[in-house]
Predicted model as a PDB file, atoms N, CA, C, CB and O in Angstrom, pLDDT in the B-factor column:
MODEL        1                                                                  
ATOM      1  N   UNK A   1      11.889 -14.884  22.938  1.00 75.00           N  
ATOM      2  CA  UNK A   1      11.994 -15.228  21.531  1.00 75.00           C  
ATOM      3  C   UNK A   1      12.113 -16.753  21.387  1.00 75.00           C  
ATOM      4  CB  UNK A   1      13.212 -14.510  20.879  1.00 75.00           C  
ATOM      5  O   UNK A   1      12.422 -17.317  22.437  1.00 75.00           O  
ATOM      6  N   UNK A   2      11.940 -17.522  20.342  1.00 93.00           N  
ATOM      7  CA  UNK A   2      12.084 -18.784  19.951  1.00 93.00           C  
ATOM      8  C   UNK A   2      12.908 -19.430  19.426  1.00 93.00           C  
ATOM      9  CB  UNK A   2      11.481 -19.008  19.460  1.00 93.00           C  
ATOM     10  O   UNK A   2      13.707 -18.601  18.990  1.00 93.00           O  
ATOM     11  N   UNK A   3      13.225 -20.336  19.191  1.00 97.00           N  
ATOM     12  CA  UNK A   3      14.631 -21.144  18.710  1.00 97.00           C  
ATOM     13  C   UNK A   3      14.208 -21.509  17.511  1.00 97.00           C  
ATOM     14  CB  UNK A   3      15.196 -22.506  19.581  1.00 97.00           C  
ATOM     15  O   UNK A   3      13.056 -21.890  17.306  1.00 97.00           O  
ATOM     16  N   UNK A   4      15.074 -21.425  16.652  1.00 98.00           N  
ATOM     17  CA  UNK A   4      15.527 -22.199  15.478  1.00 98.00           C  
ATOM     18  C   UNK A   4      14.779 -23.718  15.227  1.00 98.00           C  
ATOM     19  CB  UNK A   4      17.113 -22.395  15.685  1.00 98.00           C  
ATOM     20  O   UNK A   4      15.255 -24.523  16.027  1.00 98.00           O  
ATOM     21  N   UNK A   5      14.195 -24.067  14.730  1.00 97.00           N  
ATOM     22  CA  UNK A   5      13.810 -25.167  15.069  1.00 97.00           C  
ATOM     23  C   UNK A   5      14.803 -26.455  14.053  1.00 97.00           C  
ATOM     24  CB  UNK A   5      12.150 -25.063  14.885  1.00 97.00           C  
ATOM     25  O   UNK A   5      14.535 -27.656  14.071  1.00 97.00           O  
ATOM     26  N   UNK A   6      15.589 -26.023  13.491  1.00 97.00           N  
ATOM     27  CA  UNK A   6      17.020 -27.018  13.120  1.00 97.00           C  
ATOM     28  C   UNK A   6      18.228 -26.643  13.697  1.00 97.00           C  
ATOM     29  CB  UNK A   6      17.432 -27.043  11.585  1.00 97.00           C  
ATOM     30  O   UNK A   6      18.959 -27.632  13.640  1.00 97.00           O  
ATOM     31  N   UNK A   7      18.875 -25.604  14.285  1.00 97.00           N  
ATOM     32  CA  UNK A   7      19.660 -25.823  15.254  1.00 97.00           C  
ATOM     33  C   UNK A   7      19.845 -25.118  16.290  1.00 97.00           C  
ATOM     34  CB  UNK A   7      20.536 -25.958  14.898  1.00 97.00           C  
ATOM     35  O   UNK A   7      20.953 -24.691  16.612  1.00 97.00           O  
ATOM     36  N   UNK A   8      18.583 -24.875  17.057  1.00 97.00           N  
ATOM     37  CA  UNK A   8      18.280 -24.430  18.376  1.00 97.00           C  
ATOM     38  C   UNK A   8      18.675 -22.956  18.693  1.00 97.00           C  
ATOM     39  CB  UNK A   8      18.945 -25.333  19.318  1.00 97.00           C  
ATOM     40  O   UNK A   8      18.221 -22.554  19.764  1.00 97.00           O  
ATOM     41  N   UNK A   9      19.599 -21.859  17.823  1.00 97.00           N  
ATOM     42  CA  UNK A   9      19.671 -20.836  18.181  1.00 97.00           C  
ATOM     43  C   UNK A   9      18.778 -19.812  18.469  1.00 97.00           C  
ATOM     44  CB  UNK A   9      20.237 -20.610  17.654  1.00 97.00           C  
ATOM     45  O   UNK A   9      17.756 -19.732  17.788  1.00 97.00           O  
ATOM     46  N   UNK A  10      18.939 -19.199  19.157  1.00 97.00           N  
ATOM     47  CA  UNK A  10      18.131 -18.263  19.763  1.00 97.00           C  
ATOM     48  C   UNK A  10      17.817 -16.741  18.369  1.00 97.00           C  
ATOM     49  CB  UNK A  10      19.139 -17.788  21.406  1.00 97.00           C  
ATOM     50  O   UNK A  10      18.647 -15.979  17.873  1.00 97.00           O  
ATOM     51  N   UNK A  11      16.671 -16.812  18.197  1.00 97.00           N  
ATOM     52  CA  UNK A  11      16.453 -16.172  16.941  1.00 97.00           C  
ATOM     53  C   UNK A  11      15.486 -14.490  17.170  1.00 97.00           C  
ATOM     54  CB  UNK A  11      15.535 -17.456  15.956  1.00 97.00           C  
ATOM     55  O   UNK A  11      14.475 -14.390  17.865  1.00 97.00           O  
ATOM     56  N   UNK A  12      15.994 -13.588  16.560  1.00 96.00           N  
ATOM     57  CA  UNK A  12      15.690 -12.207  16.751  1.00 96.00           C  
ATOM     58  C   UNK A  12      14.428 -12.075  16.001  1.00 96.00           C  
ATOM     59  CB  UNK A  12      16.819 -11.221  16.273  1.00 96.00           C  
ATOM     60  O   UNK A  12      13.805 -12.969  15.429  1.00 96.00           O  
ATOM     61  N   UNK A  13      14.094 -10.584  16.110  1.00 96.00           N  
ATOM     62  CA  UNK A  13      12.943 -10.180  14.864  1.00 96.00           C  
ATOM     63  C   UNK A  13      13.221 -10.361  13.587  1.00 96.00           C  
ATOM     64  CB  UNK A  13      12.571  -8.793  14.792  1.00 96.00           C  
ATOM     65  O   UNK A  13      12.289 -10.528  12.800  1.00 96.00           O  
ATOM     66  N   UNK A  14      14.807 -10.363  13.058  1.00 97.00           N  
ATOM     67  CA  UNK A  14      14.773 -10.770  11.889  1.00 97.00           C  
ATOM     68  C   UNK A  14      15.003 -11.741  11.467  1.00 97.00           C  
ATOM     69  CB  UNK A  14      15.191 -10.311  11.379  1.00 97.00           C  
ATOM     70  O   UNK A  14      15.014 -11.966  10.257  1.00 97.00           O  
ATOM     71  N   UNK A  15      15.168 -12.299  12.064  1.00 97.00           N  
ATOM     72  CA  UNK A  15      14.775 -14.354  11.927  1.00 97.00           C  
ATOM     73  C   UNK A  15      13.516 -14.550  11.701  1.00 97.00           C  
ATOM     74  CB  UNK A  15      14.977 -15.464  13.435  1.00 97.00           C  
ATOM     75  O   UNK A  15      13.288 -15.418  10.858  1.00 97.00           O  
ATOM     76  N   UNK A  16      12.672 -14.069  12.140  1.00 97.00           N  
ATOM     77  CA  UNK A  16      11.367 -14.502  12.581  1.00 97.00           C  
ATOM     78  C   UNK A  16      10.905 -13.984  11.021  1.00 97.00           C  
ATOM     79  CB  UNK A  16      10.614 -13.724  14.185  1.00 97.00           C  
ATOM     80  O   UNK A  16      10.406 -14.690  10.145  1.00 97.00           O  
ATOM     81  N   UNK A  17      11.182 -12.738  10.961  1.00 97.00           N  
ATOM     82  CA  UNK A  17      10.196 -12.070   9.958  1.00 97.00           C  
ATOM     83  C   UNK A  17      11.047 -12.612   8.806  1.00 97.00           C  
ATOM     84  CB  UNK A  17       9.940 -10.239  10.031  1.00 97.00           C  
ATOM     85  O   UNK A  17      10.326 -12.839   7.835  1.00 97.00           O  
ATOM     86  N   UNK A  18      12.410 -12.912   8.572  1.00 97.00           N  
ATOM     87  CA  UNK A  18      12.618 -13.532   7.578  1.00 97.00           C  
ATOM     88  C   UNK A  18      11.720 -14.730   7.223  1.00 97.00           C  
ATOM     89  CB  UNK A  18      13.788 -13.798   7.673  1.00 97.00           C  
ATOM     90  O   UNK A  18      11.353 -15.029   6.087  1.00 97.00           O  
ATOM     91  N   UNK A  19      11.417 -15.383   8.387  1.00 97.00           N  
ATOM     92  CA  UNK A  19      10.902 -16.858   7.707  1.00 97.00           C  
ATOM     93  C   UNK A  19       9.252 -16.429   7.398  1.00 97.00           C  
ATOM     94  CB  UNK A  19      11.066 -18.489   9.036  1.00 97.00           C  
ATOM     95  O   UNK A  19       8.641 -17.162   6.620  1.00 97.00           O  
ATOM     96  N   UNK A  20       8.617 -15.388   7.932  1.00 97.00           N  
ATOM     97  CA  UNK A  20       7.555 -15.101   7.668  1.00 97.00           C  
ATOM     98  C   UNK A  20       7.503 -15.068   6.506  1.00 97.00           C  
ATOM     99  CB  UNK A  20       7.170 -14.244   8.157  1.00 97.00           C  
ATOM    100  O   UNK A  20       7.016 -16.017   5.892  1.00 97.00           O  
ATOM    101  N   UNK A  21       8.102 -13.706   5.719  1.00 96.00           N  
ATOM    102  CA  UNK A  21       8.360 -13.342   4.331  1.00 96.00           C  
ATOM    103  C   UNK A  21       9.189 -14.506   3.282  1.00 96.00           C  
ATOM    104  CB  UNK A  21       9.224 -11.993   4.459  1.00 96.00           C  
ATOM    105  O   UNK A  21       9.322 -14.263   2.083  1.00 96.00           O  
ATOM    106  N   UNK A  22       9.627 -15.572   3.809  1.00 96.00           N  
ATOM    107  CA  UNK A  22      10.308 -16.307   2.858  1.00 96.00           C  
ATOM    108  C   UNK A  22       9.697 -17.527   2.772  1.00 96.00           C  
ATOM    109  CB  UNK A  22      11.664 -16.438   3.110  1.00 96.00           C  
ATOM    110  O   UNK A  22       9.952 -18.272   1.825  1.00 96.00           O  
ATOM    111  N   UNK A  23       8.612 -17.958   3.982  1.00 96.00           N  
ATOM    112  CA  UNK A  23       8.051 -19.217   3.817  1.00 96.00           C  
ATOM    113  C   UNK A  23       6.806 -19.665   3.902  1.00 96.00           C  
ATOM    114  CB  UNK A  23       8.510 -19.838   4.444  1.00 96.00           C  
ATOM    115  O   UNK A  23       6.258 -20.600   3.319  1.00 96.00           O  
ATOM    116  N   UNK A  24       6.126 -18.351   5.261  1.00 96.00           N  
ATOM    117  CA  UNK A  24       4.883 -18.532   5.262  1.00 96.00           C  
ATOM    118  C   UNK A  24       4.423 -17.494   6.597  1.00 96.00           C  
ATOM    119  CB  UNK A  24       4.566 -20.163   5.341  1.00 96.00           C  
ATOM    120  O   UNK A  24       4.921 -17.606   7.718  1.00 96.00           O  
ATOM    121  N   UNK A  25       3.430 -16.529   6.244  1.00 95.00           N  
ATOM    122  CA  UNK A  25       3.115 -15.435   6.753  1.00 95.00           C  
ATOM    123  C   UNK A  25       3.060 -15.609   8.324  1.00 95.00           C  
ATOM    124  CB  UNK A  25       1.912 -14.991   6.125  1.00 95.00           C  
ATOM    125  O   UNK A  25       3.457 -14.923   9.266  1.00 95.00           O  
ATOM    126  N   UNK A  26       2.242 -17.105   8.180  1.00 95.00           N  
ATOM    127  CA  UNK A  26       1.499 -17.441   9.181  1.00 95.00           C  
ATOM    128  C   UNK A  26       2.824 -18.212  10.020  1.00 95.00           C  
ATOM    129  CB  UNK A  26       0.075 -18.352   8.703  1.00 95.00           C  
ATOM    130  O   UNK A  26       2.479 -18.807  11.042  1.00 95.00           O  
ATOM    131  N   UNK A  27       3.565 -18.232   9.847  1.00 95.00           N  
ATOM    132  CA  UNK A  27       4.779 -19.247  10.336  1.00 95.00           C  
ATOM    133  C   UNK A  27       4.375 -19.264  12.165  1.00 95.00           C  
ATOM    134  CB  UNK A  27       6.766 -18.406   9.874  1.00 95.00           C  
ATOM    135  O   UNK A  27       4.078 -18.254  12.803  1.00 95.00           O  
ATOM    136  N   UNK A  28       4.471 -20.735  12.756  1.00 94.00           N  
ATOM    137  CA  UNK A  28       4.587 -20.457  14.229  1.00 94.00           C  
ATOM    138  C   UNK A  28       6.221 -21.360  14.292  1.00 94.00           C  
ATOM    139  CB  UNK A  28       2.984 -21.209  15.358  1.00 94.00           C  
ATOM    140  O   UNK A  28       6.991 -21.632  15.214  1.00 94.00           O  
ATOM    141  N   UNK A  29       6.224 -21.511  13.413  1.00 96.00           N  
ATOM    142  CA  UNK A  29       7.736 -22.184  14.074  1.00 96.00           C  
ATOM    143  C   UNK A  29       9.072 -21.682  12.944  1.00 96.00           C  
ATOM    144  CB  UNK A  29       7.624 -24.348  14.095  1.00 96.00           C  
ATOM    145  O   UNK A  29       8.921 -21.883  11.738  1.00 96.00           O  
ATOM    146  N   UNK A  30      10.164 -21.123  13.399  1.00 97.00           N  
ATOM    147  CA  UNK A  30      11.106 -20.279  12.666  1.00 97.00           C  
ATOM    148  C   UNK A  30      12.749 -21.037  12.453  1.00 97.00           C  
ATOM    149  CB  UNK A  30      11.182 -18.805  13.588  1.00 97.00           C  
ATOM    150  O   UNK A  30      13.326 -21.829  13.198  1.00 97.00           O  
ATOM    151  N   UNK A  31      13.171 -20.464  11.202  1.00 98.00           N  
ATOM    152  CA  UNK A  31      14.497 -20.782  11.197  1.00 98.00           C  
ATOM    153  C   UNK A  31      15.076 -19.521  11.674  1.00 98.00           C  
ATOM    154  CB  UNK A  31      15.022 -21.274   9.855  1.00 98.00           C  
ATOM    155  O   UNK A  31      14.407 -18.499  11.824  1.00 98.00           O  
ATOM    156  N   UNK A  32      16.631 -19.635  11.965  1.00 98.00           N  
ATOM    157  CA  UNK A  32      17.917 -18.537  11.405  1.00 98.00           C  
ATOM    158  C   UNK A  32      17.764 -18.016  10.318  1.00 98.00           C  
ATOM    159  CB  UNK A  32      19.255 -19.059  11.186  1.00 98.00           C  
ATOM    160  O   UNK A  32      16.955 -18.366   9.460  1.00 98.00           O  
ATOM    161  N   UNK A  33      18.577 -17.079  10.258  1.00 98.00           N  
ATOM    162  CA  UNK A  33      18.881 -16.713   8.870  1.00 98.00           C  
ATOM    163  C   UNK A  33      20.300 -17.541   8.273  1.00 98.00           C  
ATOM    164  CB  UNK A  33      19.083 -15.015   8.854  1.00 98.00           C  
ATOM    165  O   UNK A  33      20.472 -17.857   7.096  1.00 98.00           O  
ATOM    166  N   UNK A  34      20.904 -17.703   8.994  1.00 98.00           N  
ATOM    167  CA  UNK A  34      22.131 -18.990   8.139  1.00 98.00           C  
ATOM    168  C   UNK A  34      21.033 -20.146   7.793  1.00 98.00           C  
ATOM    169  CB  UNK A  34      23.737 -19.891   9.489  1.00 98.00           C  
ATOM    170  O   UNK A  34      21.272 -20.658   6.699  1.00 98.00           O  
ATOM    171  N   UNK A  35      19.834 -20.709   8.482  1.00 98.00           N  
ATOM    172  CA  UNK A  35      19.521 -21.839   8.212  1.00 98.00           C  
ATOM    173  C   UNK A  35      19.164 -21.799   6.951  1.00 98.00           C  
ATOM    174  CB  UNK A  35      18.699 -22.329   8.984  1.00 98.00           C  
ATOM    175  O   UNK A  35      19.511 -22.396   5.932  1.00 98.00           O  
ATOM    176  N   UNK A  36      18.012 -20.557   7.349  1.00 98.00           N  
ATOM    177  CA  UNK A  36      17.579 -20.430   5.917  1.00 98.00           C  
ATOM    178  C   UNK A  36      18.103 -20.323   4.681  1.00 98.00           C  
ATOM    179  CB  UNK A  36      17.053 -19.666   5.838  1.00 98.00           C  
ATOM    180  O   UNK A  36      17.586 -20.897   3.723  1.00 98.00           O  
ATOM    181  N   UNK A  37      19.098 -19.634   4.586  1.00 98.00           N  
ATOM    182  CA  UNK A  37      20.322 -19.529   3.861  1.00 98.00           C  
ATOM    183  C   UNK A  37      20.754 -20.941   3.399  1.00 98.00           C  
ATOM    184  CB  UNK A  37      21.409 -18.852   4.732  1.00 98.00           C  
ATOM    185  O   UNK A  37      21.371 -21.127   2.351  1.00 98.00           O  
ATOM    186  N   UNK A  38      20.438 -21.786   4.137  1.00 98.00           N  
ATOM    187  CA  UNK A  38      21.060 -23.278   3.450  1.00 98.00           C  
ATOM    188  C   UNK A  38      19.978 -23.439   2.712  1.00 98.00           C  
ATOM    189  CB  UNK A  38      21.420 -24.739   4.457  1.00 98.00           C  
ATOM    190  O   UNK A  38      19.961 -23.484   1.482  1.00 98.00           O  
ATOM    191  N   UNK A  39      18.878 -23.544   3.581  1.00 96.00           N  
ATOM    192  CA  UNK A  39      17.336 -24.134   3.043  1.00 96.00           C  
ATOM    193  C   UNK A  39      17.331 -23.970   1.373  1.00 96.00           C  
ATOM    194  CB  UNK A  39      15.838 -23.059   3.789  1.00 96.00           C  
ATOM    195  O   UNK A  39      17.216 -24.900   0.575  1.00 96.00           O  
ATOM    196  N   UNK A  40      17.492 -22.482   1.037  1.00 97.00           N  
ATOM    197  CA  UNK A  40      16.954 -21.427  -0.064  1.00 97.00           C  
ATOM    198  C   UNK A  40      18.574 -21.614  -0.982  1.00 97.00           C  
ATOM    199  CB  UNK A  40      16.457 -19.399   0.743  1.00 97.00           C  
ATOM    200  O   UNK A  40      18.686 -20.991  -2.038  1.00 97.00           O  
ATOM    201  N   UNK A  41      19.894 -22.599  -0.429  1.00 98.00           N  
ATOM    202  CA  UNK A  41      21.168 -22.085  -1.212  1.00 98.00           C  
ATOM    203  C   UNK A  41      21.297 -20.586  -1.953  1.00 98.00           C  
ATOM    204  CB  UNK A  41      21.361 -23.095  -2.330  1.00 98.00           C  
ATOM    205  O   UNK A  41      21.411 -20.150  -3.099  1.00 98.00           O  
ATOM    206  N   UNK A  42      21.180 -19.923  -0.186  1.00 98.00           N  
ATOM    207  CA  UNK A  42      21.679 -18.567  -0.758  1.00 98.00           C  
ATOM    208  C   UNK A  42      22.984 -18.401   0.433  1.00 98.00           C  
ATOM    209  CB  UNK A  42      20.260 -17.106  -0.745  1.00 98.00           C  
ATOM    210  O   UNK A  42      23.288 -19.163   1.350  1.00 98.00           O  
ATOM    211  N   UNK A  43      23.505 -17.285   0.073  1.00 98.00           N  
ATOM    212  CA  UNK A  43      24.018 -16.589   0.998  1.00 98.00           C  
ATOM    213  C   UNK A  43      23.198 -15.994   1.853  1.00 98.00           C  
ATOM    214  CB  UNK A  43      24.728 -15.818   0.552  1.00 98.00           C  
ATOM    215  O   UNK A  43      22.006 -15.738   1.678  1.00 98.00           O  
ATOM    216  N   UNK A  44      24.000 -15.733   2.983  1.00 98.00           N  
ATOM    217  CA  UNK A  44      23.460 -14.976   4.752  1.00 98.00           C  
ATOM    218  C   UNK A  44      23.696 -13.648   4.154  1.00 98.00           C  
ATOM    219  CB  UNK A  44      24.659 -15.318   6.602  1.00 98.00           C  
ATOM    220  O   UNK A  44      23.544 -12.894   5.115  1.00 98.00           O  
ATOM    221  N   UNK A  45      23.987 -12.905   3.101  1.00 98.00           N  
ATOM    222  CA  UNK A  45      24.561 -11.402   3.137  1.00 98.00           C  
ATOM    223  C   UNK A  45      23.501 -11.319   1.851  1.00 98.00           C  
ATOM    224  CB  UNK A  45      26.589 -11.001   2.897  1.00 98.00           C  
ATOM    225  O   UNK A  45      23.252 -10.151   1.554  1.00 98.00           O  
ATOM    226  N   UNK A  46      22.966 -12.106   1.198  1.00 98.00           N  
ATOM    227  CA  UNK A  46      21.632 -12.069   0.205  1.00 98.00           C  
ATOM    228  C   UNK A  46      20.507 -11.650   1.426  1.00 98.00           C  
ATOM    229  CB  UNK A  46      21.213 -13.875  -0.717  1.00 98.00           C  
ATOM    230  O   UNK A  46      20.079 -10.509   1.597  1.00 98.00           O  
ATOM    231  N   UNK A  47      20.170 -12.739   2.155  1.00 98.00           N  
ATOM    232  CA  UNK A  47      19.260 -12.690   2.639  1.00 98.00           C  
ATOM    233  C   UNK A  47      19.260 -11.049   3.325  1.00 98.00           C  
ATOM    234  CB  UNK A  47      19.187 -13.912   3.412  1.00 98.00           C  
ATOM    235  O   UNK A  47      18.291 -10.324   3.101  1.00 98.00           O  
ATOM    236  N   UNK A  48      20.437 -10.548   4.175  1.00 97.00           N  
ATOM    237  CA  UNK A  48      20.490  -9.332   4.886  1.00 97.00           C  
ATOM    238  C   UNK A  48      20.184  -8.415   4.197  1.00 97.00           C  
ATOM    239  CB  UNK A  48      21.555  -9.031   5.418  1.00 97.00           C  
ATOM    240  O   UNK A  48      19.718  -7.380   4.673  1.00 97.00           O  
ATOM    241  N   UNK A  49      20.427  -8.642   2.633  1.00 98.00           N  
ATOM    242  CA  UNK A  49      19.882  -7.323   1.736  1.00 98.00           C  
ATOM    243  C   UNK A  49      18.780  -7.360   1.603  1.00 98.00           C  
ATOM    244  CB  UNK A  49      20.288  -7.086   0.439  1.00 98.00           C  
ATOM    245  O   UNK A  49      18.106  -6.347   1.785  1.00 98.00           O  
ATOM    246  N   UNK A  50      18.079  -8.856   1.146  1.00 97.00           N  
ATOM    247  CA  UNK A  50      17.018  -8.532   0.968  1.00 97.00           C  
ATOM    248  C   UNK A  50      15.987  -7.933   2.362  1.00 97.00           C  
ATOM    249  CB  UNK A  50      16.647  -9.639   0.290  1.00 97.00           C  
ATOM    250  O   UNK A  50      15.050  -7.157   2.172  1.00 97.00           O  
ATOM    251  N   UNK A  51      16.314  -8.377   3.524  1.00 97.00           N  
ATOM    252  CA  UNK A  51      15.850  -7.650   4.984  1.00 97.00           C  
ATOM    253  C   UNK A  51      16.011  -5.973   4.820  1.00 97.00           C  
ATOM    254  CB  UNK A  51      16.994  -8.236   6.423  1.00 97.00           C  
ATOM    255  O   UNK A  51      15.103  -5.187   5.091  1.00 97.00           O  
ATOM    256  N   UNK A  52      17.186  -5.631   4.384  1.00 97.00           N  
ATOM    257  CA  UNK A  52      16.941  -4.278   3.931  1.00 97.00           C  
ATOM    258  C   UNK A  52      16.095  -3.738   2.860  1.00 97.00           C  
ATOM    259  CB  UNK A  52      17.961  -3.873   3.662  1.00 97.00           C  
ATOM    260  O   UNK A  52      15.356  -2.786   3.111  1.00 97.00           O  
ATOM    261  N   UNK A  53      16.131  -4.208   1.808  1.00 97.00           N  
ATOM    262  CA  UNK A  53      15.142  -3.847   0.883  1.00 97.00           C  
ATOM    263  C   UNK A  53      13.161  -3.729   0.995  1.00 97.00           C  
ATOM    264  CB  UNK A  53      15.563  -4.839  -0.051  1.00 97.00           C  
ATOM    265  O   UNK A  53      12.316  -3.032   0.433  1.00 97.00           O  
ATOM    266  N   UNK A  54      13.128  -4.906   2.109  1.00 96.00           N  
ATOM    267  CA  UNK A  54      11.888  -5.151   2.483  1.00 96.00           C  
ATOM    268  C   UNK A  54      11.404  -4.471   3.653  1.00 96.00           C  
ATOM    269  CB  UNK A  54      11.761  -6.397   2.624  1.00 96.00           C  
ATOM    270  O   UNK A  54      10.238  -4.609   4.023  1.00 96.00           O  
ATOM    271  N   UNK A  55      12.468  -3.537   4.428  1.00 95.00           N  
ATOM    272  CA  UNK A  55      12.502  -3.052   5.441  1.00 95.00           C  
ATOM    273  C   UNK A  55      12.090  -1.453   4.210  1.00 95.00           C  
ATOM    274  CB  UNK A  55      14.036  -3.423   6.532  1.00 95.00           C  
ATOM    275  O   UNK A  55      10.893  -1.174   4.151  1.00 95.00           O  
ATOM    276  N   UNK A  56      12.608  -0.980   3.759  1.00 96.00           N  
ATOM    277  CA  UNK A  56      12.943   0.394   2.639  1.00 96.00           C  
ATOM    278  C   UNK A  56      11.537   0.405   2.575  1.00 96.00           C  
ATOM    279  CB  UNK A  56      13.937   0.239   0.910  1.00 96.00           C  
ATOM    280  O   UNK A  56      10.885   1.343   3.035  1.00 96.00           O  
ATOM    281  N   UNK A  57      10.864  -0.893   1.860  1.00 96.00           N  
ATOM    282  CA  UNK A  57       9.227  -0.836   1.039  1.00 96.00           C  
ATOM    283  C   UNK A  57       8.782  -0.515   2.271  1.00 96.00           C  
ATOM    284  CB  UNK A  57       8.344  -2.364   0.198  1.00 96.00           C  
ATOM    285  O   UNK A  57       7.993   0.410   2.082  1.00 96.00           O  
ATOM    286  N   UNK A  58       8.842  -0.772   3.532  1.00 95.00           N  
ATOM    287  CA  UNK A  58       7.820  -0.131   4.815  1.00 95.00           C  
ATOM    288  C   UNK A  58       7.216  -1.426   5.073  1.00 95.00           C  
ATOM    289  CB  UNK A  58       6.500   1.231   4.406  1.00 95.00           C  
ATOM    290  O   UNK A  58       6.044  -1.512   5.441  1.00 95.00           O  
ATOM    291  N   UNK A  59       8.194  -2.755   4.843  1.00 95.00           N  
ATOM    292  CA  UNK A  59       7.411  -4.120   5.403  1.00 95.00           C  
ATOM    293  C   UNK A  59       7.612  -4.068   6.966  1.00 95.00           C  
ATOM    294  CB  UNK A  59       8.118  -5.702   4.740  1.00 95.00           C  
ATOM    295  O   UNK A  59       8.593  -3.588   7.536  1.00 95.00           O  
ATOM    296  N   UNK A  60       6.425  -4.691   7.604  1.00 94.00           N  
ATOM    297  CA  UNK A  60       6.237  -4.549   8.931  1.00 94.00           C  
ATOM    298  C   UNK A  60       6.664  -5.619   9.606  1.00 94.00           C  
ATOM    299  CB  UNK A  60       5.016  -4.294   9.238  1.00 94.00           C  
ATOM    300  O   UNK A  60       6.732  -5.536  10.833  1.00 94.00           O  
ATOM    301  N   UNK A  61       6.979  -6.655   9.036  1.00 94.00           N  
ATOM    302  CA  UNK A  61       7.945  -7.599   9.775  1.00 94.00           C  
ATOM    303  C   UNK A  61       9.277  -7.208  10.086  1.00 94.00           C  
ATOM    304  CB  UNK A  61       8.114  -8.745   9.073  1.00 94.00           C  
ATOM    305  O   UNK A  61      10.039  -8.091  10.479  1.00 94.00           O  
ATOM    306  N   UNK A  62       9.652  -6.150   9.990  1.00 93.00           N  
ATOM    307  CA  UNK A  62      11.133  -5.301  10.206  1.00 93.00           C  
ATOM    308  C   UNK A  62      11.261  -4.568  10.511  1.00 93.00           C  
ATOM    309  CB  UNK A  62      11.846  -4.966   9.595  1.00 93.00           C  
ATOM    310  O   UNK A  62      11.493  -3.784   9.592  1.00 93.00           O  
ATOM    311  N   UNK A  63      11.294  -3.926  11.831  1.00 86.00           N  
ATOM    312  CA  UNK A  63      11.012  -2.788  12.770  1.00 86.00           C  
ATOM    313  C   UNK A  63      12.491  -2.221  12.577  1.00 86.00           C  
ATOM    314  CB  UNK A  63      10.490  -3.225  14.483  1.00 86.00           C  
ATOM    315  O   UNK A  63      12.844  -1.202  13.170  1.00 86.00           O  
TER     316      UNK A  63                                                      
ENDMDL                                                                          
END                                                                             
């Protein structure tokens, strides 16, 4: 898996597919989900819902 590219953590499938779905389909380079969470001034427990909700519709970035 790949790192964070603002603070180097080691980032899962739902890192990845978060930044897909939140920034750009095509993404080759990924945040966290806390990062993103700053990026977007949301909360980390917004973003986790919305990973659930997008997971519910049968999105395929969320196994």
């Amino acid at each position: 898996m790949p790192n964070c590219i603002l603070c180097g953590r080691e980032l899962s499938v739902y890192d990845v597919g978060a930044t897909k779905k939140l920034i750009n389909r095509g993404a080759e380079e990924f945040l966290c989900i806390p990062c993103l969470a700053k990026k977007f001034h949301v909360t980390e427990e917004l973003i986790h819902q919305k990973i659930e909700e997008w997971r519910e519709q049968g999105c395929m970035l969320f196994p």
